[in-house]
C-alpha positions as CSV (number, residue, x, y, z in Angstrom):
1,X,16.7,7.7,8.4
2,X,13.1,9.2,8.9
3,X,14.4,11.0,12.1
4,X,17.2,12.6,10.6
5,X,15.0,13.6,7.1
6,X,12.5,15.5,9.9
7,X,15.7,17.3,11.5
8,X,16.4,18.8,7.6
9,X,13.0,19.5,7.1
10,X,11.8,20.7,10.2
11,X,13.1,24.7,9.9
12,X,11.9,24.9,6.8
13,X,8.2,22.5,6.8
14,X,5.2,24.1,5.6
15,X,1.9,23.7,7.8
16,X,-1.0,22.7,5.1
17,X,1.1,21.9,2.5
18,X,-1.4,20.3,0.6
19,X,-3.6,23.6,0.2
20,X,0.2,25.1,-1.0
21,X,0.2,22.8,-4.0
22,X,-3.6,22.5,-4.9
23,X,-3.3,26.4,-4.3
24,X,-0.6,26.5,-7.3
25,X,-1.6,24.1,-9.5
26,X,-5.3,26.1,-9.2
27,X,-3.1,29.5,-10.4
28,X,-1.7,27.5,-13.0
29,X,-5.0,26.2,-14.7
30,X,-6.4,29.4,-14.2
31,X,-2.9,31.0,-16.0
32,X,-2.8,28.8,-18.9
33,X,-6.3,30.2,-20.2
34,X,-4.6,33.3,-21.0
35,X,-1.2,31.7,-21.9
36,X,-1.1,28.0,-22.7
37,X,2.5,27.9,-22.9
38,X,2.5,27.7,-19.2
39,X,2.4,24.4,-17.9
40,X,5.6,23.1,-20.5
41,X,7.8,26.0,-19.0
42,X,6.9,25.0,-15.4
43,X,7.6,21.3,-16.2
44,X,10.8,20.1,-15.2
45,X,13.3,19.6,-17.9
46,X,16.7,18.9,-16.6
47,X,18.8,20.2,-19.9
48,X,16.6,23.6,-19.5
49,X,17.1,23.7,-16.1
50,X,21.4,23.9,-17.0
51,X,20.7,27.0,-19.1
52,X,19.0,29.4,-16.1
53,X,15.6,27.9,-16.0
54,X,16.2,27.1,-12.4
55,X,12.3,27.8,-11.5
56,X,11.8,24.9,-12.9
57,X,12.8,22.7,-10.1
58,X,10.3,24.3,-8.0
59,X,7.0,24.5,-10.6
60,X,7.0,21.3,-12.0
61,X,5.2,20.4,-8.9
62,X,2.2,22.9,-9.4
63,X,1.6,21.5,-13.1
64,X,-2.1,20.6,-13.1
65,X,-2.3,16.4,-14.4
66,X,-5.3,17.3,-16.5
67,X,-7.3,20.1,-18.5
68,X,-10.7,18.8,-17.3
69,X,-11.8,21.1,-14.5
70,X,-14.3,18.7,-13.4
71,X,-12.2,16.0,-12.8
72,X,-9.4,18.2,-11.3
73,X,-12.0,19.5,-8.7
74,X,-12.6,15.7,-7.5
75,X,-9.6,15.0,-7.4
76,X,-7.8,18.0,-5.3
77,X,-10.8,17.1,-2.5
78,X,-9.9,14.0,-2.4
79,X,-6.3,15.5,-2.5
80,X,-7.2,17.6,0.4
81,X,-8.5,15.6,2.3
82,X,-6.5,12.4,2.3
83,X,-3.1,15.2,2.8
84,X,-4.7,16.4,5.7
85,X,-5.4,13.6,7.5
86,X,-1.6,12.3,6.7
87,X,-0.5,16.0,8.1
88,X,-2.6,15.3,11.2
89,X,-1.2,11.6,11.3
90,X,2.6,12.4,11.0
91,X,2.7,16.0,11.8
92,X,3.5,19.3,9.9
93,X,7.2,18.0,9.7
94,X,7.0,14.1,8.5
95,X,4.3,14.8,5.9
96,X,6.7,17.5,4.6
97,X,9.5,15.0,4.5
98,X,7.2,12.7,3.0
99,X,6.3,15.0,0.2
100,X,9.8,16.6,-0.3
101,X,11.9,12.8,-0.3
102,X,9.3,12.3,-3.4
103,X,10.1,15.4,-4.6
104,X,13.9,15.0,-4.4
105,X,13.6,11.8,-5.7
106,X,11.7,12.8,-9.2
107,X,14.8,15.8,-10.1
108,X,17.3,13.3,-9.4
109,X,15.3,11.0,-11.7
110,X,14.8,14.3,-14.2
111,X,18.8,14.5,-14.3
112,X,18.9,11.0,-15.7
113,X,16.4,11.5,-18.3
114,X,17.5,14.6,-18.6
115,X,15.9,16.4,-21.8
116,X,12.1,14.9,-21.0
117,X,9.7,16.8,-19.8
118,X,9.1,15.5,-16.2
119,X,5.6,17.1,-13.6
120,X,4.8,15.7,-10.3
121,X,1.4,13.9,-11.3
122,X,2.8,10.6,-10.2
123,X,4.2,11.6,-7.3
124,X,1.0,12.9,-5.7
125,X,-0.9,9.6,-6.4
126,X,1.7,8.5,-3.6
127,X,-0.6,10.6,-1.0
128,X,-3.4,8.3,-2.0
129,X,-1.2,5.2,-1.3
130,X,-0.2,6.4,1.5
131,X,-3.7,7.2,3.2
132,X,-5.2,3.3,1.7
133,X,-2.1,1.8,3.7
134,X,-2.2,3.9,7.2
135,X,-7.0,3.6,6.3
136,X,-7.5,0.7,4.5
137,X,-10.9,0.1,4.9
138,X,-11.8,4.0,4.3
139,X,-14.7,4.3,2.2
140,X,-15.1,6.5,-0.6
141,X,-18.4,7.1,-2.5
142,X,-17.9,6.9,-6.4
143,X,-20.4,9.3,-8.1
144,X,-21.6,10.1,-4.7
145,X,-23.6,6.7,-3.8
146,X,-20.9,3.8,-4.7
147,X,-19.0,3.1,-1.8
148,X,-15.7,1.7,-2.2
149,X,-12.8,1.0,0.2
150,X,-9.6,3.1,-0.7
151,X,-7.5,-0.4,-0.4
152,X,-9.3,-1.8,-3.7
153,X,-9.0,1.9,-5.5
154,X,-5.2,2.2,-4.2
155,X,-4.3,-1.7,-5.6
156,X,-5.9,0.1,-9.1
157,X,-3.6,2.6,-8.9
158,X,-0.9,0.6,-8.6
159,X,-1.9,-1.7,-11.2
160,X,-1.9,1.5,-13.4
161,X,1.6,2.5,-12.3
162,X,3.0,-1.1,-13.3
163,X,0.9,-0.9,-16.6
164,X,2.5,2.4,-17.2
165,X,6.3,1.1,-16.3
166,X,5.6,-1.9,-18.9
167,X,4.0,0.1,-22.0
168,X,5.7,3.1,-21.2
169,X,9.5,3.8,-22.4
170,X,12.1,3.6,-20.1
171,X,12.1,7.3,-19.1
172,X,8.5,7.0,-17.5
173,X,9.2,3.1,-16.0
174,X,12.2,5.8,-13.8
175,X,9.9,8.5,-13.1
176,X,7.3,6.0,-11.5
177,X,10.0,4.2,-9.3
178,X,11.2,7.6,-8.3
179,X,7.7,9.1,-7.6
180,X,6.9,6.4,-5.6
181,X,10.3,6.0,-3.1
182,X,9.1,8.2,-1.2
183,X,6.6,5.3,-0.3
184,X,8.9,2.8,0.0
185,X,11.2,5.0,2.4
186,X,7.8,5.0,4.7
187,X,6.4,2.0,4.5
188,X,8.3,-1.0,2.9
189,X,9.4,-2.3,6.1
190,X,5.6,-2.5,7.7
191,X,4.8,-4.1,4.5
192,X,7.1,-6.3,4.9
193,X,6.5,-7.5,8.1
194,X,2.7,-7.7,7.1
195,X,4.1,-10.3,4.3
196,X,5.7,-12.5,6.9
197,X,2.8,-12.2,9.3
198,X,0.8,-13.5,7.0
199,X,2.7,-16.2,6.0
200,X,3.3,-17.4,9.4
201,X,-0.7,-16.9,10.2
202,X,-1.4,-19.1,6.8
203,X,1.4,-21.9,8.1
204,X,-0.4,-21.9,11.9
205,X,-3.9,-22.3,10.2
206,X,-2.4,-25.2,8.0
207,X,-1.1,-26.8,11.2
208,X,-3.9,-26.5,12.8
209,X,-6.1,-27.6,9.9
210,X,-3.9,-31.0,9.6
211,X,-4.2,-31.2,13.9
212,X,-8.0,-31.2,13.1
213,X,-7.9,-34.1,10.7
214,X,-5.5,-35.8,12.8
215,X,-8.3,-38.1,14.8
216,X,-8.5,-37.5,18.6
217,X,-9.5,-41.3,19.0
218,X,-9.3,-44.4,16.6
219,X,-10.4,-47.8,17.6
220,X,-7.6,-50.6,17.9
221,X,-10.5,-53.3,16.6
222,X,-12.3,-51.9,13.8
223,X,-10.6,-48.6,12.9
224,X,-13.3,-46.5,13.3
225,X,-11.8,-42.4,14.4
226,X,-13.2,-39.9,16.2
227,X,-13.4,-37.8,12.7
228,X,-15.4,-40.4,10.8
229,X,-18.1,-41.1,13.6
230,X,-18.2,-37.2,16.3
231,X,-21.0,-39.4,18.0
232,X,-19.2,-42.6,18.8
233,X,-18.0,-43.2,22.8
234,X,-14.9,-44.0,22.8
235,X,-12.8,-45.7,26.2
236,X,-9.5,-46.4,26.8
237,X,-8.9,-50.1,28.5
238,X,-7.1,-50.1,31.5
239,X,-6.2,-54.0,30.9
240,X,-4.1,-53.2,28.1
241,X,-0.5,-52.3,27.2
242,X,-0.2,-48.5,25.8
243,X,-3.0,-47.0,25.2
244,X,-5.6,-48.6,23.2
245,X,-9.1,-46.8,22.3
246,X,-12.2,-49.0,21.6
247,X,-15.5,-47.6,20.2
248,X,-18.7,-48.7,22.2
249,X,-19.0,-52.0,20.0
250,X,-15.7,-53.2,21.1
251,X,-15.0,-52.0,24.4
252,X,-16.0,-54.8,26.1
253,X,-15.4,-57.2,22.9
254,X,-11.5,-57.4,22.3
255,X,-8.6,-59.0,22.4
256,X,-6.3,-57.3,25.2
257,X,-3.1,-56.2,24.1
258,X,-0.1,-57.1,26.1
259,X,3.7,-56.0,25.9
């Protein structure tokens, strides 16, 4: 499916998309100083849309998620960077396809709920995601001195998407599934596969756990194991049927066993 998205994309991908959008949405914050009507006639709005507002489709993804220019200017570097590395992980073309599925995704789901007012602020939190699953263990410094691995931040984000789908109506529960199948698309079959690796790693270390406290020696007279006494020499007597382990107290004091 992937290769035949990046045969679609490919004539018309966009080399550092990422600046492209945080490039926009900067015009747009800038804009809406002047006329703060802006940002609801660039939302996406499916009904609006029907009547001519056709842009629509198209700005909806350079609507700013916040007002607060600090917070904005945190996130679009971390916006930056973590779309450039995915560029240079994929390529021009599959980071393209990766943002445009999401994209495509989010106006079919605007059709559905068709009169509400839909932006793209969940679908770039799926760039994040993305970069915690292909860097796990990246490190990012809160307030410049915390570090924190993108893994923990990412399962935060997610915990606020499902928090969102649950106290949300219905309308933002289909705009998070949408923003986010872009994901999905990419990376729910490596996800799953690292499910069932797991459970088959946690079902060898149980068997090997109960091999451990199987005893490697018990002793036919007394019952004393390899597990209860590591010190004790145990033997094997050649005299008797099968074989029989004795500890060093018995060895040479039992009863031979015979068929």
């Amino acid at each position: 499916m992937l290769e035949r998205l990046d045969r679609i994309v490919r004539p018309v991908a966009v080399p550092n998309l990422t600046m492209f959008i945080i490039a926009g949405q900067v015009l747009m914050f800038l804009a809406s100083f002047s006329d703060n009507t802006l940002p609801g006639r660039a939302m996406l709005v499916w009904d609006l849309v029907l009547t001519g507002e056709v842009w629509r489709l198209l700005t909806f993804f350079f609507v700013p998620f916040t007002q607060d220019p600090i917070f904005l200017l945190f996130a679009y570097l971390i916006f930056y960077m973590m779309g450039n590395a995915l560029e240079s992980h994929w390529g021009v073309v599959r980071y393209n396809v990766f943002l445009w599925l999401g994209a495509a995704l989010t106006i079919a789901a605007a059709g559905v709920v068709h009169d509400q007012p839909v932006s793209g602020r969940f679908l770039q939190g799926t760039v994040f995601l993305a970069f915690a699953t292909i860097n796990p263990d990246f490190e990012l410094r809160l307030f410049f001195f915390l570090p924190v691995k993108v893994k923990w931040l990412a399962l935060i984000q997610v915990a606020g998407y499902l928090l969102a789908m649950v106290s949300g109506s219905w309308a933002v529960a289909l705009m998070v599934l949408a923003s986010v199948g872009n994901y999905l698309v990419f990376f729910a079959s490596g996800l799953v596969s690292r499910v069932r690796n797991s459970a088959r790693r946690a079902q060898w270390e149980r068997k090997q756990l109960d091999t451990a406290a199987v005893p490697r020696h018990t002793c036919t007279t007394c019952g004393v194991d390899s597990n209860v006494a590591p010190r004790m020499d145990f033997r094997y007597c050649s005299q008797c049927e099968g074989e029989h382990a004795y500890c060093e107290n018995h060895l040479r004091d039992h009863q031979h066993v015979s068929g």
